[in-house]
C-alpha distance (Angstrom), angle and dihedral (degrees) to the residues before:
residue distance angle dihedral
X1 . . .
X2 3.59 . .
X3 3.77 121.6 .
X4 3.61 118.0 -151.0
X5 3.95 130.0 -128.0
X6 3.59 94.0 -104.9
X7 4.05 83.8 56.0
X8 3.69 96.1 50.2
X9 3.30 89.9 46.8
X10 3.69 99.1 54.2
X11 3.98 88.9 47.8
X12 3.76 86.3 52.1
X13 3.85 97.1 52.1
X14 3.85 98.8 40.0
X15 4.34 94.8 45.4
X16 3.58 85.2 55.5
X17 4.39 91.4 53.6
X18 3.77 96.0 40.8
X19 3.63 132.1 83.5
X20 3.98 92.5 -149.3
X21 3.93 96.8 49.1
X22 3.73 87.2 155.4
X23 4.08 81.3 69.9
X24 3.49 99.9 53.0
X25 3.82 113.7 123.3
X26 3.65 133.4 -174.8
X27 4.02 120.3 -174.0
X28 3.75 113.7 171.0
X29 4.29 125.6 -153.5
X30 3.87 117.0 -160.3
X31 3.68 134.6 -156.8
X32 3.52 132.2 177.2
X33 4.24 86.7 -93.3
X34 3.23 107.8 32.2
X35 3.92 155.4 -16.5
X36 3.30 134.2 -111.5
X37 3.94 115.0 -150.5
X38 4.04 111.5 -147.7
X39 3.84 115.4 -150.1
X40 4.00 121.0 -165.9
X41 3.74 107.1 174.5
X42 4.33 117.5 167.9
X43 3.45 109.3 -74.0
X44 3.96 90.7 -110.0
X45 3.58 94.1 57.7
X46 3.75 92.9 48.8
X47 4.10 93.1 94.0
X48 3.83 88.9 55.4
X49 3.43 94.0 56.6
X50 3.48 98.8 38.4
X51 3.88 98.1 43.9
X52 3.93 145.0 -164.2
X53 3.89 95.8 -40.1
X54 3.68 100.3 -15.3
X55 3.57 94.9 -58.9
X56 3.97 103.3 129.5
X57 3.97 87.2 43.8
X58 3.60 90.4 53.3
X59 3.74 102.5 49.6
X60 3.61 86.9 50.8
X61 3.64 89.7 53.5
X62 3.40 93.3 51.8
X63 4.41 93.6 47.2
X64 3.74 83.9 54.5
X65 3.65 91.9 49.7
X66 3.59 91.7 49.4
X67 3.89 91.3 43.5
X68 3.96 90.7 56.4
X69 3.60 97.4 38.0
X70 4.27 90.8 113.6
X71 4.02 90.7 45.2
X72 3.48 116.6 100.0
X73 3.74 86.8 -142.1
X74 3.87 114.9 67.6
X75 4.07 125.3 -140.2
X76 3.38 132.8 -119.4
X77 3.94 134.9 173.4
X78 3.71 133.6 -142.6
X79 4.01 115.7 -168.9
X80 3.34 108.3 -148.9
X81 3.61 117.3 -148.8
């Protein structure tokens, strides 16, 4: 299966933030409006990604927003703990 560039993307950012990298897994759901990017990460590095009140999860929120801004399909992400 094909991952899209909002997918690699997200695995790129998040390996780099982690201490487990090796961990790291992006799985990716489509419908016909959107997709919804799911991120498992080890449960130790799930505070890094995360951050102090949201704030790491947010700003990747926002870099996938800006990455899919063309698509016609819009991103969204689901940490998984």
């Amino acid at each position: 299966m094909r991952t899209s560039r909002a997918a690699d993307l997200l695995g790129f950012v998040v390996r780099g933030l982690v201490k487990h990298p090796d961990q790291v897994t992006v799985t990716e759901v489509e419908d016909e409006r959107s997709r919804v990017l799911k991120l498992k990460v080890h449960p130790e590095d799930l505070g890094r990604v995360i951050g102090k009140e949201g704030r790491t999860a947010q700003a990747i929120r926002n870099l996938l927003q800006v990455a899919t801004g063309q698509d016609s399909k819009t991103a969204k992400l689901d940490i998984l703990d």
